[in-house]
MDAnalysis code that builds the backbone (N, CA, C; Angstrom):
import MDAnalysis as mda
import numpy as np

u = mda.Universe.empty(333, n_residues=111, atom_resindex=np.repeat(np.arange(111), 3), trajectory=True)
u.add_TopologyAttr("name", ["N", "CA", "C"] * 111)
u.add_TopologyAttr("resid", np.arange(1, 112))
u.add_TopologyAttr("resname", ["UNK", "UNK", "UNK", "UNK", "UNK", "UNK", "UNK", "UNK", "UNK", "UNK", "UNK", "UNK", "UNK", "UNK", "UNK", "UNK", "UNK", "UNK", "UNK", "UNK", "UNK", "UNK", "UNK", "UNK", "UNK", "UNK", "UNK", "UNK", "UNK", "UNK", "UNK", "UNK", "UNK", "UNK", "UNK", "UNK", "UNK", "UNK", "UNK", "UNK", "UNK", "UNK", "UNK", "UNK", "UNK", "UNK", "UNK", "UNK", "UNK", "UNK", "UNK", "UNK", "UNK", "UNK", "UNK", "UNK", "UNK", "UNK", "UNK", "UNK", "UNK", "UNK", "UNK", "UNK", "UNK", "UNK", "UNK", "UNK", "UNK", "UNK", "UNK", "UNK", "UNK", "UNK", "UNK", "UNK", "UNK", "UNK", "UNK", "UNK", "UNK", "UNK", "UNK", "UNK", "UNK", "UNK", "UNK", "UNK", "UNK", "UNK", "UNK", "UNK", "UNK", "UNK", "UNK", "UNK", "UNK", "UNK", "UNK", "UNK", "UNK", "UNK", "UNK", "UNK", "UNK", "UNK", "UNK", "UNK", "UNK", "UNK", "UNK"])
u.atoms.positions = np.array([
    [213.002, 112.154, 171.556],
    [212.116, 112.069, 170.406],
    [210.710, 111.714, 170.894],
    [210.141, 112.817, 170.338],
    [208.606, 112.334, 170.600],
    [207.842, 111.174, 169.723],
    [206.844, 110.744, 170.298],
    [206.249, 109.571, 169.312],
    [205.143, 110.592, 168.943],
    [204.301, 110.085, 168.193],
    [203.233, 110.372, 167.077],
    [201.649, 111.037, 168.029],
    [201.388, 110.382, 169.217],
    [200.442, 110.721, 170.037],
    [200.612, 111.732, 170.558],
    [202.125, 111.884, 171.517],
    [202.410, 113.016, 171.946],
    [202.461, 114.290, 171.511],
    [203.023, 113.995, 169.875],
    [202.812, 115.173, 169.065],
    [201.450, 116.109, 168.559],
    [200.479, 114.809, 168.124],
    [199.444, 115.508, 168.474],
    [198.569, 115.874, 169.420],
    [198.943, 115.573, 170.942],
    [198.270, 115.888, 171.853],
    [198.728, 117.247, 171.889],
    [199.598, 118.217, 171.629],
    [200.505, 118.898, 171.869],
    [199.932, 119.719, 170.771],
    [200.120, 119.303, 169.394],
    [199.012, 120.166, 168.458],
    [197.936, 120.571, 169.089],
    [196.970, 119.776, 169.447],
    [195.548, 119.823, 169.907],
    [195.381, 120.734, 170.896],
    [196.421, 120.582, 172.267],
    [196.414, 122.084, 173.091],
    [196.935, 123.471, 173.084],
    [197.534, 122.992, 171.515],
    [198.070, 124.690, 171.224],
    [196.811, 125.185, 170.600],
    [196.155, 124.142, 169.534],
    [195.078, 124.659, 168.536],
    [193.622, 125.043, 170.117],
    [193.622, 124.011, 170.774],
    [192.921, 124.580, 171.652],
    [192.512, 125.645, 172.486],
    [193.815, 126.249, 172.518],
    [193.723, 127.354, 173.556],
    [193.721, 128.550, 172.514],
    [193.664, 128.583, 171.229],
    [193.503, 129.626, 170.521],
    [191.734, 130.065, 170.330],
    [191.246, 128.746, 170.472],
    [190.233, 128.715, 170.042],
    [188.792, 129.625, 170.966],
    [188.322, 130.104, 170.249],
    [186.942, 130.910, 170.971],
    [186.011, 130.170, 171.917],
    [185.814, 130.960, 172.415],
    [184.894, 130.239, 173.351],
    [183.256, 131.118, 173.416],
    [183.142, 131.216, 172.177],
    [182.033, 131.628, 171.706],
    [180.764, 130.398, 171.317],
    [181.012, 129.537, 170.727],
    [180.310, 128.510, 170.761],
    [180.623, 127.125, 170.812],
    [179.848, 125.910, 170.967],
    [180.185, 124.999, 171.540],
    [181.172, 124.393, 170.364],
    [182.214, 123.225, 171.045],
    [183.143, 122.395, 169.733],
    [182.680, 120.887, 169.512],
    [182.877, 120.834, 167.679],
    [182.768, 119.905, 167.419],
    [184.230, 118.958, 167.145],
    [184.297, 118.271, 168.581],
    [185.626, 117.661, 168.795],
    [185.798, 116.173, 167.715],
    [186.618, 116.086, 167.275],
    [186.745, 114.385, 166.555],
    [187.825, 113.540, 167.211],
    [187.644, 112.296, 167.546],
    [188.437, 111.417, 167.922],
    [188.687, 110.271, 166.937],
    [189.919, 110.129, 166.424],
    [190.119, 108.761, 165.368],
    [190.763, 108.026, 165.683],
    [190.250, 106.957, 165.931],
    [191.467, 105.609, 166.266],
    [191.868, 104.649, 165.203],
    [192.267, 103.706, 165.024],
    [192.503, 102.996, 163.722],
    [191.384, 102.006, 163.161],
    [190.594, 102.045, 164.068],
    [189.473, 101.168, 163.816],
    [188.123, 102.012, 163.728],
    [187.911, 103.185, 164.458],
    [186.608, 103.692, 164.195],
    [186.952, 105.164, 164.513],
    [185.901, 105.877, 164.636],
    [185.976, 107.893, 164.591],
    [184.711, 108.107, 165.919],
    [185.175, 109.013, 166.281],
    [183.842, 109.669, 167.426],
    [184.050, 110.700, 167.407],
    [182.506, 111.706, 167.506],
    [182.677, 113.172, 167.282],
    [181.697, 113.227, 168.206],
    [182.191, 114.707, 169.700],
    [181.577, 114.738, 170.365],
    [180.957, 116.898, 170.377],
    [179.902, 117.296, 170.802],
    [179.708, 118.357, 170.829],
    [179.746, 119.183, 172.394],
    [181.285, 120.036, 172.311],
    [181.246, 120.176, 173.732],
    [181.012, 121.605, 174.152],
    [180.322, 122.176, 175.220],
    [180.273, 123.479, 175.780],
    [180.888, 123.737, 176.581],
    [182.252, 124.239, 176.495],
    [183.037, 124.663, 177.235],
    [182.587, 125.289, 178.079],
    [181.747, 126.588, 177.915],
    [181.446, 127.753, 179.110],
    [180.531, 127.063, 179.935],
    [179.966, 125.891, 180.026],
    [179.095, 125.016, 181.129],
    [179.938, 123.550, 180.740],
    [180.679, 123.981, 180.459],
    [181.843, 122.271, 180.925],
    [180.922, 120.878, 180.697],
    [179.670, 120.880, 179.456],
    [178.707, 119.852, 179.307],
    [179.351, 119.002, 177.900],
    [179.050, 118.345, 177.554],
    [178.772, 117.165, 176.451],
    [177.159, 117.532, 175.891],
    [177.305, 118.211, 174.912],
    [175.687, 118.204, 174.628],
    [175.325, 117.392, 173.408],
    [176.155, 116.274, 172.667],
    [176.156, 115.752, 172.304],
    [176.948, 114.351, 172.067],
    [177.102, 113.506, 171.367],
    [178.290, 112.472, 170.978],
    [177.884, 111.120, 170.437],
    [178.729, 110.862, 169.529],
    [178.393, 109.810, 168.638],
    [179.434, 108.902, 168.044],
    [178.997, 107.764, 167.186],
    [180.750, 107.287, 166.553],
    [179.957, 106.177, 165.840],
    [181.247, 106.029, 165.101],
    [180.373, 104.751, 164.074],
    [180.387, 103.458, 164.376],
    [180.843, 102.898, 165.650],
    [180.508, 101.615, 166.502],
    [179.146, 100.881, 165.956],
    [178.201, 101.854, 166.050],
    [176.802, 101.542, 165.340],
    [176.195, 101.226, 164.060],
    [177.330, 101.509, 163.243],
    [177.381, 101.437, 161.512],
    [177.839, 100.352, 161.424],
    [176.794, 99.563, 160.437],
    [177.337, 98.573, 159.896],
    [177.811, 98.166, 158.597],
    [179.210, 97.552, 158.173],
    [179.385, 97.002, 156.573],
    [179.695, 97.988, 155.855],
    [180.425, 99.492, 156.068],
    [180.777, 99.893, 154.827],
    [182.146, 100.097, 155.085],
    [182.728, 101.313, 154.196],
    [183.843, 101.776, 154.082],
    [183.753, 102.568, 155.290],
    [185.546, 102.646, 155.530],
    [185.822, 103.621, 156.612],
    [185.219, 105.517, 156.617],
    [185.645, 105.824, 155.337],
    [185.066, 106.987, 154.413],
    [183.180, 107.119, 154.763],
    [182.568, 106.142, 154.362],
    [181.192, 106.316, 154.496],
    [180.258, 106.032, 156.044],
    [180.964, 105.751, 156.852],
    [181.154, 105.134, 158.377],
    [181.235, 106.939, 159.318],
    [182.195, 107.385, 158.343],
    [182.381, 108.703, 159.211],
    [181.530, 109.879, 158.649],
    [181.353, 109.738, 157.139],
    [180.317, 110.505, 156.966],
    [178.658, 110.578, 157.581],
    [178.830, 109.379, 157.765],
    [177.277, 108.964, 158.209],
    [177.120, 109.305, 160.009],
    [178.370, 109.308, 160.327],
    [179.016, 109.422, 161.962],
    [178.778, 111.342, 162.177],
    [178.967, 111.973, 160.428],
    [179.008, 113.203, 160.918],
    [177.734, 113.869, 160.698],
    [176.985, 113.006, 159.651],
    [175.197, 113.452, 159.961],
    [174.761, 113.085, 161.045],
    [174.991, 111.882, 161.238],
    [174.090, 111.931, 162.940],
    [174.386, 112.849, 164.261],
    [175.935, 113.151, 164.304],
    [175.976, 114.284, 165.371],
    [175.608, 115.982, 164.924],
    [175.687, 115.570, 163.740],
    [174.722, 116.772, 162.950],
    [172.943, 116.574, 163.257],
    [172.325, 115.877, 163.199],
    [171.236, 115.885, 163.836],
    [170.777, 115.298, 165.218],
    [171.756, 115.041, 165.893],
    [171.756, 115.915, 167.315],
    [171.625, 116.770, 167.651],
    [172.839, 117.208, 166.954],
    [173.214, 118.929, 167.514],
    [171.709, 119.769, 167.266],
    [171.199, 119.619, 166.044],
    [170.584, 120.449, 165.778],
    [168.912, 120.034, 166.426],
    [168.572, 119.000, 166.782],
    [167.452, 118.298, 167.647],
    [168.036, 119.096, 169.368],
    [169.180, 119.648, 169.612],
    [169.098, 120.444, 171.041],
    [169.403, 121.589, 170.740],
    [169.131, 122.228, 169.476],
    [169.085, 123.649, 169.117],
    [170.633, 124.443, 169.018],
    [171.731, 123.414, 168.539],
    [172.967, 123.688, 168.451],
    [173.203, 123.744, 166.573],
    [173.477, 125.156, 166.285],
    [173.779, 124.652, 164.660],
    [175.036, 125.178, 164.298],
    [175.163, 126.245, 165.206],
    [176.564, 126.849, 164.971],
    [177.875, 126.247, 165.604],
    [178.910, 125.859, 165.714],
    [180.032, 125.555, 166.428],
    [181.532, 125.521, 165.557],
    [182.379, 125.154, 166.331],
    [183.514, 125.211, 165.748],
    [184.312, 124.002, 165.687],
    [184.824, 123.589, 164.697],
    [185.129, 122.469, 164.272],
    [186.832, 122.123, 165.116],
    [186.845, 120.891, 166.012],
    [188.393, 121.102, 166.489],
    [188.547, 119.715, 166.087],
    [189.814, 119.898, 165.089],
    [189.806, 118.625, 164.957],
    [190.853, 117.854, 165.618],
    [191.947, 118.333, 166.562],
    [192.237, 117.742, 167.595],
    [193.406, 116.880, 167.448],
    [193.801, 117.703, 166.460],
    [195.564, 118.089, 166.174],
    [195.872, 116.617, 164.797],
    [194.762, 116.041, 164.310],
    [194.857, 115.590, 163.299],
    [194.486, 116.440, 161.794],
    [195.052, 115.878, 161.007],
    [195.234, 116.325, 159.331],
    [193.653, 116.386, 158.823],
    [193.553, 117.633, 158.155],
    [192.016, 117.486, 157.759],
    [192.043, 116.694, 156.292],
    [192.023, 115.278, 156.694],
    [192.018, 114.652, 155.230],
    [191.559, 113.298, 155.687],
    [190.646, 112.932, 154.891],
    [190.303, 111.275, 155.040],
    [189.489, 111.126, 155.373],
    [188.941, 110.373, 156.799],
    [187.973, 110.249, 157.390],
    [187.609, 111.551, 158.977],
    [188.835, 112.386, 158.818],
    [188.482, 113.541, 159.539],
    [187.277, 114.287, 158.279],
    [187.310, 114.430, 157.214],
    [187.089, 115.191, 156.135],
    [186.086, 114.521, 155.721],
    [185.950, 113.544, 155.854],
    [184.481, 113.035, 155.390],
    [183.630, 113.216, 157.015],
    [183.959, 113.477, 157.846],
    [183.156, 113.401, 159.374],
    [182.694, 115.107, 158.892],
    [183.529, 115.890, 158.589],
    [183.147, 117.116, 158.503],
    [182.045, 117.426, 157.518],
    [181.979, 116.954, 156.303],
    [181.628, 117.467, 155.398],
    [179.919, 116.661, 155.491],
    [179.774, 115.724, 156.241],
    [178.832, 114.891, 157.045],
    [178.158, 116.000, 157.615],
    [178.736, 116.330, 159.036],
    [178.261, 117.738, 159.548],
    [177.696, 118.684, 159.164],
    [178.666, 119.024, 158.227],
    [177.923, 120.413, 157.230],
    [176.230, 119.603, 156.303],
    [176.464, 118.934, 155.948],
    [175.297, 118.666, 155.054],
    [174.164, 118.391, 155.988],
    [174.078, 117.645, 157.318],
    [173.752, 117.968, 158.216],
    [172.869, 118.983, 158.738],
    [173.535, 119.994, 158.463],
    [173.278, 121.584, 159.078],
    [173.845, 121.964, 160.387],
    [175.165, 121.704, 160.756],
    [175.667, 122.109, 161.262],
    [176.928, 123.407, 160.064],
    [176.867, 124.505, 161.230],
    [177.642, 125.406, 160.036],
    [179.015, 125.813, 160.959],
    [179.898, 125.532, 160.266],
    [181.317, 126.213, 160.912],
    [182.330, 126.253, 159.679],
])
C-alpha cells in the first residue's frame, strides 16, 4: 500500500511527461502550512521565477495563495513570461491550489 505522497508523486510524473514542452511551467508546491509556485523552463533547465506565501502576513490560507499567485504572476510577466502551463503536480484543483491559480490568471498570466 502506497501512502498519500507517493501517490502523488506518481500522479505528477505521469501528468508530467504528457505535458508540452512548448512553454515554460507554472509548478505549485503545497505543504500544510504554506504554498510555493515556481516558473520553470524546461528546454534551458532554468527557474525563471518563484515565490510562496512565507512573506504574507495574517490572513487566510485561501487569500495567502491568491496573493502568492499574483506575485508570481508579476514576475513572470516583469521577465516577459505570460504564457505557460499550469502543473499542478498531482494535487486536486481545489482550495488553495485554485485560489493560487486564479491569482495567476488575474495577474496576466494566461494558461
Amino acid at each position: 500500500m502506497k501512502n498519500k505522497k507517493t501517490q502523488r508523486q506518481i500522479r505528477h510524473q505521469r501528468v508530467k511527461s504528457h505535458l508540452k514542452k512548448t512553454y515554460p511551467r507554472l509548478v505549485v508546491f503545497r505543504s500544510n502550512k504554506h504554498i510555493y509556485a515556481q516558473i520553470i523552463d524546461d528546454n534551458a533547465s532554468k527557474t525563471i521565477a518563484a515565490t510562496s506565501d512565507t512573506k504574507i502576513e495574517k490572513k487566510s490560507n485561501l487569500q495567502k495563495a491568491k496573493e502568492t499567485g499574483l506575485d508570481i504572476a508579476k514576475i513572470g510577466v516583469n521577465k516577459y513570461v505570460k504564457n505557460v502551463v499550469f502543473d499542478r503536480a498531482g494535487y486536486k484543483y481545489h482550495g488553495r491550489v485554485k485560489a493560487l491559480a486564479d491569482g495567476a490568471r488575474e495577474g496576466g498570466l494566461t494558461f
